[in-house]
C-alpha positions as CSV (number, residue, x, y, z in Angstrom):
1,X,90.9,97.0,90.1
2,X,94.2,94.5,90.3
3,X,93.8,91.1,90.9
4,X,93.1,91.0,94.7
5,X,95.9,89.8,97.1
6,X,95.5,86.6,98.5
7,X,94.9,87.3,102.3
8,X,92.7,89.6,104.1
9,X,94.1,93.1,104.6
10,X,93.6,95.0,108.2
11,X,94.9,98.4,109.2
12,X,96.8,99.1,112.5
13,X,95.9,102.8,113.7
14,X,97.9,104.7,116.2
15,X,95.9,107.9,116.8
16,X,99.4,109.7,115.6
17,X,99.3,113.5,117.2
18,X,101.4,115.4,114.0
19,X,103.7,118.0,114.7
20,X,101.8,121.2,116.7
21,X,98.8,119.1,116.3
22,X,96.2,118.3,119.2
23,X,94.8,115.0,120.5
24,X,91.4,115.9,119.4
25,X,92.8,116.1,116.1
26,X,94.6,112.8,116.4
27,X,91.3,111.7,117.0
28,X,89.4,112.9,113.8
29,X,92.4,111.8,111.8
30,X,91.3,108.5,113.1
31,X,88.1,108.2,112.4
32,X,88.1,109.9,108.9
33,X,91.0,106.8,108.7
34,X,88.6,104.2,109.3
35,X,85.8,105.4,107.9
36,X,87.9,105.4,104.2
37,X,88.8,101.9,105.5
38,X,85.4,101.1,106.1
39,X,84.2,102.1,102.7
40,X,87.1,100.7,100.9
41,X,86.9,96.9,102.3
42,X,89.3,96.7,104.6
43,X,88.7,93.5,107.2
44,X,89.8,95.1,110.3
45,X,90.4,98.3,112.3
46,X,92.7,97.8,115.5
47,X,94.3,100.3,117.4
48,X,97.2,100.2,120.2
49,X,97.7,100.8,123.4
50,X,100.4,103.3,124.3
51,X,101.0,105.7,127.6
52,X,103.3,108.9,127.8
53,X,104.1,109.2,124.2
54,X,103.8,112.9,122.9
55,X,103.0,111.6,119.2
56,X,100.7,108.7,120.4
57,X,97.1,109.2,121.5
58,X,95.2,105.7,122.0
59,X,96.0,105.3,125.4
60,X,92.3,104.5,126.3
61,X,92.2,102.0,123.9
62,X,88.6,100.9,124.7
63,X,86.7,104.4,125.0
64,X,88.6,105.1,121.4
65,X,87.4,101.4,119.9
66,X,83.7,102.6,121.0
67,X,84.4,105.6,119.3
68,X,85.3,104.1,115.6
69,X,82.6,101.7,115.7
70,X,79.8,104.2,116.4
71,X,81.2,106.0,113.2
72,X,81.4,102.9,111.1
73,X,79.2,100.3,110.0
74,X,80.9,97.2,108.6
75,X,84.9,96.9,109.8
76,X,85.8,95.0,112.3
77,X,87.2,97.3,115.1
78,X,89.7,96.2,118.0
79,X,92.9,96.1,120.2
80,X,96.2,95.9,118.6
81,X,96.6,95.6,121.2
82,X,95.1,95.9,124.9
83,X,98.4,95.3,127.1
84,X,97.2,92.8,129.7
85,X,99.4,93.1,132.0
86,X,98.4,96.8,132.9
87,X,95.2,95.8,133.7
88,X,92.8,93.5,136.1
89,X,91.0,91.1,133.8
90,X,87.7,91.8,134.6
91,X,87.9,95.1,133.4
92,X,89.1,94.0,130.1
93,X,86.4,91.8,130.1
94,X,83.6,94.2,130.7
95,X,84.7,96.7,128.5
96,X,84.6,94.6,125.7
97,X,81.7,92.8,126.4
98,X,80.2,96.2,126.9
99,X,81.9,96.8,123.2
100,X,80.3,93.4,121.8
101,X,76.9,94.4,123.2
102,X,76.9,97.6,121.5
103,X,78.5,96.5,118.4
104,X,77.9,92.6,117.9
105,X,80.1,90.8,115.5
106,X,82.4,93.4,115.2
107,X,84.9,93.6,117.9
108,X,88.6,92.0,118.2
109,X,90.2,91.7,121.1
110,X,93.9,91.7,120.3
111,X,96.3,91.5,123.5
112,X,100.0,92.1,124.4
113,X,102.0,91.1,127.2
114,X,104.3,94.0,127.3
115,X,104.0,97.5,128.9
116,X,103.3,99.9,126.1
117,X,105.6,102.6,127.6
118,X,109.0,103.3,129.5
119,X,109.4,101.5,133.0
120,X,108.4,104.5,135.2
121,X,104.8,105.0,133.3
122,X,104.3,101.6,133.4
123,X,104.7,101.4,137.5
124,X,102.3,104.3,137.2
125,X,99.8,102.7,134.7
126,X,99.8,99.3,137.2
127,X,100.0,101.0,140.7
128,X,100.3,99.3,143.7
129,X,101.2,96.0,141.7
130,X,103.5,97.6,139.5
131,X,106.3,95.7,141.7
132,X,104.9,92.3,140.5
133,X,105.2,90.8,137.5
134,X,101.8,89.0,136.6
135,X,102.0,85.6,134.5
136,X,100.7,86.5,131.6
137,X,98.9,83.1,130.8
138,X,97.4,82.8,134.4
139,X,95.9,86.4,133.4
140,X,94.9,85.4,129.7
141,X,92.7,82.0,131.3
142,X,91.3,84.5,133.5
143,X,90.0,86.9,131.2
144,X,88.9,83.6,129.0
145,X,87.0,82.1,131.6
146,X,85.5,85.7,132.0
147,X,84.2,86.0,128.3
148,X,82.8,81.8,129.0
149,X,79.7,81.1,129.5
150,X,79.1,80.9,132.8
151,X,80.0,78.2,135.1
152,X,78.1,76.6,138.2
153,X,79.1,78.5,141.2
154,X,81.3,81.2,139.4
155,X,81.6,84.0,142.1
156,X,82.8,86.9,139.5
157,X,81.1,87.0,136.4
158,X,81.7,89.8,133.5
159,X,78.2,91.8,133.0
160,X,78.5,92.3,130.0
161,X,80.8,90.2,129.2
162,X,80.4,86.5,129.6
163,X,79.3,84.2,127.2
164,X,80.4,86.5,124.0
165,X,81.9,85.4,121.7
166,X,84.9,87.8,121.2
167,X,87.7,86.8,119.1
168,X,91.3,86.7,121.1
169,X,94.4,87.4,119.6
170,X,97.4,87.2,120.5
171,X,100.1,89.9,119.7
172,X,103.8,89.6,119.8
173,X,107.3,90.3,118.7
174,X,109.4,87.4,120.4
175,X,108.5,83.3,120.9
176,X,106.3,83.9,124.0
177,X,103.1,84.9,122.7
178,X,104.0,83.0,119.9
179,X,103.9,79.8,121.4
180,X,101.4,80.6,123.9
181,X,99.2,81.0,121.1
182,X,99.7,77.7,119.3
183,X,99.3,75.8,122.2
184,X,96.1,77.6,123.0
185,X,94.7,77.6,119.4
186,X,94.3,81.2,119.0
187,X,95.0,83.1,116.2
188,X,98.4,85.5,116.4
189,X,99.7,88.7,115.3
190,X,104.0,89.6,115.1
191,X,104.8,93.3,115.1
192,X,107.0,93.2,112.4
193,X,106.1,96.3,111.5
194,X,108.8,97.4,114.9
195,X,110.3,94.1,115.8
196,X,111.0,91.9,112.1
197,X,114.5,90.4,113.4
198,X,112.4,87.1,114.8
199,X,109.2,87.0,112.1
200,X,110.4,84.4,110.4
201,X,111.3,82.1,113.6
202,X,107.9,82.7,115.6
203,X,105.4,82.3,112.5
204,X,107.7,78.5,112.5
205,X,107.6,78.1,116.4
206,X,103.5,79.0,115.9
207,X,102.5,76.4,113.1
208,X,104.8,73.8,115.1
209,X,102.9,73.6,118.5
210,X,99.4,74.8,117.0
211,X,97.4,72.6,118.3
212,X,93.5,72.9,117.5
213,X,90.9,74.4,119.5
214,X,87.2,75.5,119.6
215,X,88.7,78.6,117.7
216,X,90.4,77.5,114.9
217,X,90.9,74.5,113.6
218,X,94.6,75.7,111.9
219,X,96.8,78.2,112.6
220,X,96.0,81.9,111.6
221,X,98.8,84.3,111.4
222,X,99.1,87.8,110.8
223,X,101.9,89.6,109.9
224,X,102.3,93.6,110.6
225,X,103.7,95.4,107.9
226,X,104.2,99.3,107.4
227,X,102.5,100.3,104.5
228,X,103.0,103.7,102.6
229,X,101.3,104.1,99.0
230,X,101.6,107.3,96.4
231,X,101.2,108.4,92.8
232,X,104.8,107.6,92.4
233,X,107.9,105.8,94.4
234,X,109.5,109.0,94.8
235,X,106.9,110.6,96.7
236,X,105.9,107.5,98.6
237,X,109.4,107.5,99.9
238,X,109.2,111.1,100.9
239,X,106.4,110.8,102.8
240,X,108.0,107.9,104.8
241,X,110.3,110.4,106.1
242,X,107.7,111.3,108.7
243,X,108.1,107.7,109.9
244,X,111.6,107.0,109.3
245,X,111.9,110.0,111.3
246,X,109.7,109.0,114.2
247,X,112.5,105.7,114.4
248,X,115.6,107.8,114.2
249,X,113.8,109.6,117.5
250,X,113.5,106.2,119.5
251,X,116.4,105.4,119.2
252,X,117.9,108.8,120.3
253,X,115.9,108.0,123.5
254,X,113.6,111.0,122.0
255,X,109.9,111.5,122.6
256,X,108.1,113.9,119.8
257,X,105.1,114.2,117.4
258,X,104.7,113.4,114.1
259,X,107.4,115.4,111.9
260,X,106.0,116.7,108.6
261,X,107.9,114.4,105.3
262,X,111.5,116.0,104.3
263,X,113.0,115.8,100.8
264,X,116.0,113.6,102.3
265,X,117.1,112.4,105.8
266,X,121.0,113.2,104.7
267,X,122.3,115.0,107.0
268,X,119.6,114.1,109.5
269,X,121.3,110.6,110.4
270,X,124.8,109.1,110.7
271,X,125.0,105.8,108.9
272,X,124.9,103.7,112.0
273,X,121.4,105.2,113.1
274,X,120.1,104.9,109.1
275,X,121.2,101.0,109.3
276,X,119.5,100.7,112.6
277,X,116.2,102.5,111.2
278,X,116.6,100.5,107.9
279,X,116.2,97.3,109.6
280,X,113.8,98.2,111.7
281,X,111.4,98.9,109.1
282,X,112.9,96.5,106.6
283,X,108.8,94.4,106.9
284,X,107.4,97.4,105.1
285,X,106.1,98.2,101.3
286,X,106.6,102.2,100.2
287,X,106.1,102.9,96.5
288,X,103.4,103.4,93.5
289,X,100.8,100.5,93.3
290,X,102.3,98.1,91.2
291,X,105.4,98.5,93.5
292,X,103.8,97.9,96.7
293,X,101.3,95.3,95.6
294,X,104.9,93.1,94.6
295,X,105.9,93.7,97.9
296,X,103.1,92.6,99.8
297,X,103.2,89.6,97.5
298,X,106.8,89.2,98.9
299,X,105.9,89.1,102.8
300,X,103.0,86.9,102.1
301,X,105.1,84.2,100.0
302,X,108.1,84.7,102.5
303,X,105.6,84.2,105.6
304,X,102.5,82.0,104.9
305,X,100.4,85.2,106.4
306,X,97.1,84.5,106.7
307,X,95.8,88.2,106.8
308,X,98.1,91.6,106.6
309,X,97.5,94.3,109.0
310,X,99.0,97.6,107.7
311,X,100.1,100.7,109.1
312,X,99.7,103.7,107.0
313,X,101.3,106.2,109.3
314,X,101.2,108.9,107.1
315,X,101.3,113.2,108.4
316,X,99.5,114.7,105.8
317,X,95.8,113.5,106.2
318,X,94.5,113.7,102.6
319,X,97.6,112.1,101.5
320,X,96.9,109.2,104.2
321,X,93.9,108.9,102.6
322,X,94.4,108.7,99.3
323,X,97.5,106.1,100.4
324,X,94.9,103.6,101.7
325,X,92.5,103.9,98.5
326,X,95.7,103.4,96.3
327,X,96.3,100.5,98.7
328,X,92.8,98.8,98.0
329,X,93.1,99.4,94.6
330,X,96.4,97.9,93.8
331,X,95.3,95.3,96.3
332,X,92.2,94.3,94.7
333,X,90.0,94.5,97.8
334,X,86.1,93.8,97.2
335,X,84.3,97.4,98.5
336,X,82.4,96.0,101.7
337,X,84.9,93.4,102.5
338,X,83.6,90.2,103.7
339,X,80.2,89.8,104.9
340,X,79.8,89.4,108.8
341,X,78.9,85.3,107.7
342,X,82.0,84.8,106.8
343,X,83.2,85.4,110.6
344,X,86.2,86.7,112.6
345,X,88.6,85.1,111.2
């Protein structure tokens, strides 16, 4: 085993649907994924919220989170994250307390502030009050004060719910959340693993307002980074075809599933859509071992991260799998991970 890394590292999970696959077999894909990362040591499990996406099939984030943890046994399993805005804070509340109760000590919930989906899903996702745009901190104090203990002559509480101690994260790509989450003392998540232009600028704007809380006492950032290991750098690069083809399709405005790895994406791009895709993913580490374990070494020095979370988006699944044991490895993470004393965070 290498010399471990010298932060925690998570794994982000999309419940990808592969080209002429099924969601049912997204969803096996899924658990077989965190079940290796269960085994392996990884710290965390979170998956995302996403509607009206052909290649995407977490929409009901919380039924799938239920799902994962009754298949595994140590690994933290949450939201990376639960868009807020999209729904009534009392249900959020209930559904995880409803996760905590079932699985204590192991749930994260990790939220967002943005939509998860295209402007006309998202009026359908928030109905009637799809015209309104909720303040997202007047919605993140009232799902707090949900998951508080209770307070003298509190009307609506959260059965389950209140009084659990569930961690809150919050999950961003701009400033907003960013600051937000200083202020409040909570830890915070970037999605550089889509959105690395401002990384750099809201881990500094973080750390600047932190100011200390009944959560943490300093700052805890994680940074998102797409990961991709294989036996060689060739082949790690050819299977990140499947993902630098999902980009190219964004940005064409084009919805899809998962295309199988290609020996080259000449031909498949114009060099304006390849610099676009290239910067995209530029917060990512695709190679053998010793190459990716350099990188992540890279994005930790460059950021201050506190924990990783990686991607491993992989189509094949037994490649996927042996990505994220090549990924331990190299990474020197402890089989079993932490132990549930050494808490959330």
């Amino acid at each position: 085993m290498s010399q471990p890394v010298s932060v925690p590292v998570s794994v982000l999970d999309l419940a990808t649907i592969v080209r002429d696959g099924t969601p049912g077999q997204a969803f096996e894909r899924t658990v077989a994924h965190a079940r290796e990362a269960d085994r392996l040591g990884f710290n965390r499990f979170w998956l995302a919220e996403h509607h009206n996406l052909d290649g995407i099939a977490s929409a009901a984030t919380a039924v799938l989170i239920g799902h994962v943890a009754g298949r595994t046994q140590r690994i933290r399993v949450g939201s990376g994250g639960v868009m807020l805005p999209n729904h009534a804070p009392l249900i959020i509340a209930e559904q995880f307390g409803t996760l905590e109760t079932l699985y204590p000590g192991r749930i994260d919930l990790g939220l967002g502030r943005a939509p998860g989906t295209d402007p006309a899903t998202a009026r359908a996702v928030r109905g009637a009050g799809a015209s309104l745009e909720p303040d997202f901190g007047e919605l993140l104090a009232e799902l707090r004060g949900y998951l508080a203990p209770a307070r003298e002559g509190q009307k609506v509480r959260a059965i389950p719910g209140q009084g659990l101690d569930i961690p809150v994260w919050l999950l961003g790509s701009s400033d907003y959340s960013a600051r937000l989450a200083g202020e409040l003392g909570l830890p915070f998540a970037f999605a550089s693993h889509f959105a690395p232009r401002h990384l750099l600028d809201a881990l500094a704007l973080y750390r600047d307002v932190f100011r200390p809380s009944a959560v943490l006492d300093r700052p805890h950032a994680m940074v998102a980074v797409n990961t991709i290991v294989a036996d060689t750098d060739d082949e790690a690069q050819r299977l990140a075809t499947s993902l630098r083809q999902r980009f190219l399709r964004m940005f064409r405005n084009q919805r899809g599933q998962m295309d199988p790895p290609v020996a080259t994406m000449d031909g498949l791009w114009s060099p304006q859509e390849q610099a676009m895709v290239e910067n995209t993913l530029s917060v990512s580490a695709f190679g053998a071992p010793e190459t990716v374990r350099e990188r992540l070494d890279t994005i930790i020095h460059a950021t201050g991260a506190d924990e990783l979370m990686i991607t491993n988006d992989v189509h094949d699944p037994e490649a996927r799998l042996h990505s994220l044991r090549l990924l331990a490895d190299c990474c020197g993470i402890p089989a079993g991970g932490r132990t549930a004393s050494a808490g959330a965070f």
